[in-house]
C-alpha positions in Angstrom: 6.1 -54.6 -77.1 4.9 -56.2 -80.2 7.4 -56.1 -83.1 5.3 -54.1 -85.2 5.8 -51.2 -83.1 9.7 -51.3 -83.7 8.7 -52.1 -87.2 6.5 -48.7 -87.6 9.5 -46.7 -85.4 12.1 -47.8 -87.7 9.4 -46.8 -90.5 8.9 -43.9 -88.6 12.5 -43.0 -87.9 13.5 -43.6 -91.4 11.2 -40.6 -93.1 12.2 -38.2 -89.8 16.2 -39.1 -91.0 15.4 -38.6 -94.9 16.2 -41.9 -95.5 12.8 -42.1 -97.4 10.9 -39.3 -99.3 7.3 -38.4 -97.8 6.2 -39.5 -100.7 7.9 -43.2 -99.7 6.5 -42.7 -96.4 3.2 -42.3 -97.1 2.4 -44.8 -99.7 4.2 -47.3 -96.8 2.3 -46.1 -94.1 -1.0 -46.3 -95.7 -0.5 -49.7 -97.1 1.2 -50.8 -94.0 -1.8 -49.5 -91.8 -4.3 -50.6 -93.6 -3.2 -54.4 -93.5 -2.5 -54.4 -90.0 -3.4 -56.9 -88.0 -0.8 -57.3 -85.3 -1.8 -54.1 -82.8 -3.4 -53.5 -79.1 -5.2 -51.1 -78.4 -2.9 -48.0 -77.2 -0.8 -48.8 -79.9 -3.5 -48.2 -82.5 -4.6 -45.2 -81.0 -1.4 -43.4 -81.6 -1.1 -44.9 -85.1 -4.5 -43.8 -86.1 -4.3 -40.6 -85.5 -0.8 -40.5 -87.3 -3.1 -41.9 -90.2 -4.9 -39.0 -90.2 -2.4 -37.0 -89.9 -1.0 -38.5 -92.9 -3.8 -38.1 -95.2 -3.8 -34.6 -94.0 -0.6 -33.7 -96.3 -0.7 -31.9 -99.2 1.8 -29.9 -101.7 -1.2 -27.9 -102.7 -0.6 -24.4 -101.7 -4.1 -23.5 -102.4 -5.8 -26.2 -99.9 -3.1 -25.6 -97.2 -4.1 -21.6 -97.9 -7.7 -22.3 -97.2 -7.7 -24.8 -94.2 -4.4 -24.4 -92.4 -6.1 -26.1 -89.6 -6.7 -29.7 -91.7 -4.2 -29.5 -94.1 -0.1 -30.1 -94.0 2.7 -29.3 -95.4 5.9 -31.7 -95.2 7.1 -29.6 -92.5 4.1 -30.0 -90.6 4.0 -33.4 -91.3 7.4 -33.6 -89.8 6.4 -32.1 -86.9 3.6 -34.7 -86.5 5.6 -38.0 -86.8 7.9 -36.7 -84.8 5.1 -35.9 -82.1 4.3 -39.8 -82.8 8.0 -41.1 -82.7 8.7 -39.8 -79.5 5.3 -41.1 -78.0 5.6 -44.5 -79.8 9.3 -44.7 -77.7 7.5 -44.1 -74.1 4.9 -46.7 -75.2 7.8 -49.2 -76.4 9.9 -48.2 -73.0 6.9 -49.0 -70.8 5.7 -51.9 -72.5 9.2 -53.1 -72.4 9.5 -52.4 -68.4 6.5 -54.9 -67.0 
């Protein structure tokens, strides 16, 4: 597996540990996605939709009031990287195993 996705686990691992603030974590993850260069396909599936994911979060009480369904909070934002870690660790363990 490429190293950029150990590089966007450790990234990844880092927020779902507190090592980083969300606020860390998404301005890294948006710069870092958008000046990527280095992933195949599957891989950029499941990092794109952790994008969106991403943009999705908000502190605004009001907008997570009125679309629950679009909108995050940190602890749904949580919920979603972790979604992504673990999937990002079967892609990395099969990659690994050909």
């Amino acid at each position: 597996m490429s190293n950029a996705a150990v590089e966007y686990g450790l990234l990844l691992k880092k927020f779902l540990d507190g090592a980083i603030s969300v606020d860390e974590f998404r301005v890294t993850y948006f710069d870092r996605f958008k000046n990527e260069g280095r992933l195949n396909e599957p891989l950029f599936n499941l990092l794109d939709e952790l994008f969106g994911d991403v943009d999705s979060f908000t502190t605004d009480q009001e907008l997570l009031d009125e679309n629950p369904e679009f909108y995050l909070d940190e602890k749904g934002l949580r919920e979603k990287v972790q979604n992504v870690a673990n999937r990002l660790s079967v892609l990395i363990y099969f990659e690994n195993s050909k």
